[in-house]
TITOR-185167 format. One record per residue (C-alpha): x, y, z. Coordinates in steps of 0.001 Angstrom, whole numbers, plus 500000, padded with zeros to 6 digits. Each point is the difference from the previous one (the first is absolute). Example, Ala and Ser with C-alpha at 12.3 -4.5 7.8 and 13.67 -1.06 7.14 Angstrom:
! TITOR-185167
512300495500507800 501370503440499340 
This chain:
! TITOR-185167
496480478088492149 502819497273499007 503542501963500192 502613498707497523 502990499507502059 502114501347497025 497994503459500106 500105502316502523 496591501515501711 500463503644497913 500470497686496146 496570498290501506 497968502782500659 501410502072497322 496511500239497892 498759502136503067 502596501869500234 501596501619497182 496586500739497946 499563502835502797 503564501498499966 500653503334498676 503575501066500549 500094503068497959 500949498872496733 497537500128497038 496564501883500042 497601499590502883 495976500341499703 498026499399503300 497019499168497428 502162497098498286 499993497909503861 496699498110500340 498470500589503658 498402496499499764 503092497722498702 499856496270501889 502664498520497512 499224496161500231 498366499996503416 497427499392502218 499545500440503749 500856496561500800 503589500334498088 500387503547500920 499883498946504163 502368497108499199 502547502327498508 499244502513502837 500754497577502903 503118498719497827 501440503766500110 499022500491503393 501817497382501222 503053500319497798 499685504003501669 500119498898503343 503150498215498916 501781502773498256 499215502246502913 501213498071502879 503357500094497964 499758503450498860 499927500985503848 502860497504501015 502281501279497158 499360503825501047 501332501062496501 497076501177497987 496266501436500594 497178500205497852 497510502983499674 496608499018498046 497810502941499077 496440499221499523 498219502687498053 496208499939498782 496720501976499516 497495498924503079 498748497102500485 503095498264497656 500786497607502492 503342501056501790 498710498947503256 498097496627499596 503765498980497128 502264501157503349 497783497970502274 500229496883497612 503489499899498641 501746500759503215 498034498154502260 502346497384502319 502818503052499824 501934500489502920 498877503307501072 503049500660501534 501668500292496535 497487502178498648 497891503265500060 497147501161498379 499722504007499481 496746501371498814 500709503385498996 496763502284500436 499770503815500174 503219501733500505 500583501109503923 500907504055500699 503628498070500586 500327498716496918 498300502924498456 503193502002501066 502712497237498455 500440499182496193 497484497862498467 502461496855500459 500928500390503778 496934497815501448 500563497374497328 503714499587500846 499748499996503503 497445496966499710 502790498179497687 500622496400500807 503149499109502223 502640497066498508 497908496995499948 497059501233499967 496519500039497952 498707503675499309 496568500136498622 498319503479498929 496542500083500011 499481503030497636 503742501944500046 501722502800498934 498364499433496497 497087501690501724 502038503508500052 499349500071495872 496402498162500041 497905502005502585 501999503108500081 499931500107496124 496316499237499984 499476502411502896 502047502844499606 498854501595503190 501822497401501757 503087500864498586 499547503221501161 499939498743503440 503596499051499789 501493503377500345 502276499518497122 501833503515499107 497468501680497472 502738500477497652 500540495947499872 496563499364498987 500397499802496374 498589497833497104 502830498087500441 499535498663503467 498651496657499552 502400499349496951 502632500692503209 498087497873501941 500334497338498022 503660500290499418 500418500494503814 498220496672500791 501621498181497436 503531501389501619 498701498923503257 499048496274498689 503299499882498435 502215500848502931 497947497453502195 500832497757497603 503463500525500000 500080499706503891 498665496416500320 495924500773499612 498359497483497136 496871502778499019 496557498277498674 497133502552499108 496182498416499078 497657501635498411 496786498257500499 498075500900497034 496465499735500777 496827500715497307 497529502673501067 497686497337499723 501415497820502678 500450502829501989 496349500795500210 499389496588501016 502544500164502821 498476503018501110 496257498168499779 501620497235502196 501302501963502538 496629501880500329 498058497222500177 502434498077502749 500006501464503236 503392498061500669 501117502585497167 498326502445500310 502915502469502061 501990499180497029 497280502713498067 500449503702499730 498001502266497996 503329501479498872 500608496855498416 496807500847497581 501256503515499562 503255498598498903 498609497723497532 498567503013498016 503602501107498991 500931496030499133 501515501164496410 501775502596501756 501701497539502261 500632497215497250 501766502825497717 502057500827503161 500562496710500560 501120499323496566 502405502724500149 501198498667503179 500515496312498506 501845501964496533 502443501930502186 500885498194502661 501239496320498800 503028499309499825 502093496474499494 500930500161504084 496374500809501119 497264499641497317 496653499980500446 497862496620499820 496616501022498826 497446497254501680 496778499002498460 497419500314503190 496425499444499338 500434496442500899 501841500385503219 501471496190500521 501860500572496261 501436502969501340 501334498631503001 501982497623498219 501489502440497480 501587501775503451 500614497010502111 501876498708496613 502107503248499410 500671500230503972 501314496414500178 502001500483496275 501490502791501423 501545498391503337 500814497328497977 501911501796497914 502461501629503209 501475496242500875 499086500471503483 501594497963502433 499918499097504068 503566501840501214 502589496829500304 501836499932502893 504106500441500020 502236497576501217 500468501729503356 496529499674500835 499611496402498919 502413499012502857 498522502144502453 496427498254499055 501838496553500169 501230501077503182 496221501008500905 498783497187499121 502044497355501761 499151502012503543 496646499337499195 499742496613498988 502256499701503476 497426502180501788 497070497186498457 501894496945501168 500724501911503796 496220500130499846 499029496905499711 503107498387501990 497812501741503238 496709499347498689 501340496352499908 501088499952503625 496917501511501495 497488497088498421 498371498266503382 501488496049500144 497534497525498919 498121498437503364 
């Protein structure tokens, strides 16, 4: 894709971007987002726009981790078989893996059983300059327990706190929680990949019929996809309560994996682009000392080859 020099990556990509934002304001229907939107792609454009973002990523991250100012946290939240794991593989391939971690938050521990519902997410928060990715997050705490009550039970909340009200306070609490990271320096992206029940059974045929997939398959999986309107009124009531201007929700059309990668690679990369980021510059104090450095070398280079010089053999 040809960039404009007078537009800036984000004003480019915009068309995949803000289509799928939903920051809170005005209605929200899961039913009114299309599973199987491509906008005016194909495969071929979709992996030229991917391996634009990735590069421009590896870019902003390199930076992100000199400056040490600001860290990003992406939550990636889907019904199986969405995608998270192939769209992390793809978009942040060529990271530095020393800038970022990848959490994949399964079954709560008996540990974590005995802490609030937040404590494993927070202590798995990204450090200053780093890249944070969720795959599934504390979103799960009003999807599965809310679907599966007897897993809330599990949690050994006071029976007195237990009240109709508790995922209405869940939802405030996490929104609190976005908020104050924030405030404190920690840009917060949340994707829901919206995948069709359709595409879904096909990505369960797929698996079953590679054996390279094949571990990915779990007959909970089917058992889960017998409650699917369950989960997408959950999730709608997740999406409806929980945007908000400083963390909204970008709801990803996924049945054609490639266009959703570019949707998140797109709002990853407008998002960095957006903090200014910046390698540190060094203070004047420094800039003599490397001046200083740097003549002793160049001295050290020409000692080097004054010997070298004076040890060649004389010509016969």
């Amino acid at each position: 894709m040809s960039k404009k020099p007078s537009k800036s990556l984000a004003q480019e990509l915009d068309r995949y971007i803000t289509p799928f934002r939903y920051d809170g304001s005005g209605k929200f229907h899961l039913k009114d987002h299309k599973t199987n939107e491509k906008g005016d792609l194909d495969k071929e454009k979709a992996q030229e726009l991917l391996d634009v973002n990735k590069k421009r990523l590896i870019e902003f991250q390199e930076k992100l981790y000199a400056q040490d100012r600001w860290s990003l946290l992406i939550v990636f939240q889907a019904m199986d078989a969405g995608g998270k794991d192939s769209a992390i593989k793809a978009i942040f391939e060529g990271i530095n893996p020393q800038g970022c971690e990848v959490h994949a938050f399964k079954a709560p521990s008996s540990k974590e059983l005995d802490h609030d519902f937040l404590w494993r997410h927070v202590i798995a928060l990204p450090e200053r300059g780093h890249i944070g990715i969720f795959n599934r997050s504390h979103y799960e705490e009003c999807l599965v327990t809310r679907v599966h009550p007897e897993l809330l039970a599990k949690e050994k909340l006071p029976q007195k706190l237990l009240t109709k009200s508790i995922w209405k306070e869940r939802f405030e609490d996490i929104s609190a929680f976005e908020r104050y990271l924030c405030r404190n320096g920690t840009v917060v992206l949340k994707f829901f990949l919206n995948v069709s029940k359709d595409e879904q059974r096909e990505r369960f045929l797929d698996r079953l019929e590679d054996p390279a997939k094949q571990w990915k398959f779990s007959m909970d999986d089917i058992k889960e996809r017998a409650l699917w309107p369950r989960y997408q009124a959950v999730y709608q009531d997740i999406v409806r309560h929980t945007a908000t201007s400083h963390a909204p929700w970008y709801v990803v059309p996924a049945d054609h994996k490639w266009f959703a990668r570019v949707v998140i690679g797109s709002v990853i990369n407008a998002a960095l682009e957006k903090l200014d980021l910046r390698f540190p510059r060094a203070d004047k104090a420094s800039l003599r000392e490397f001046d200083e450095v740097r003549k002793a070398l160049e001295q050290e280079e020409k000692r080097g080859h004054t010997k070298k010089s004076r040890k060649q053999p004389h010509a016969q």
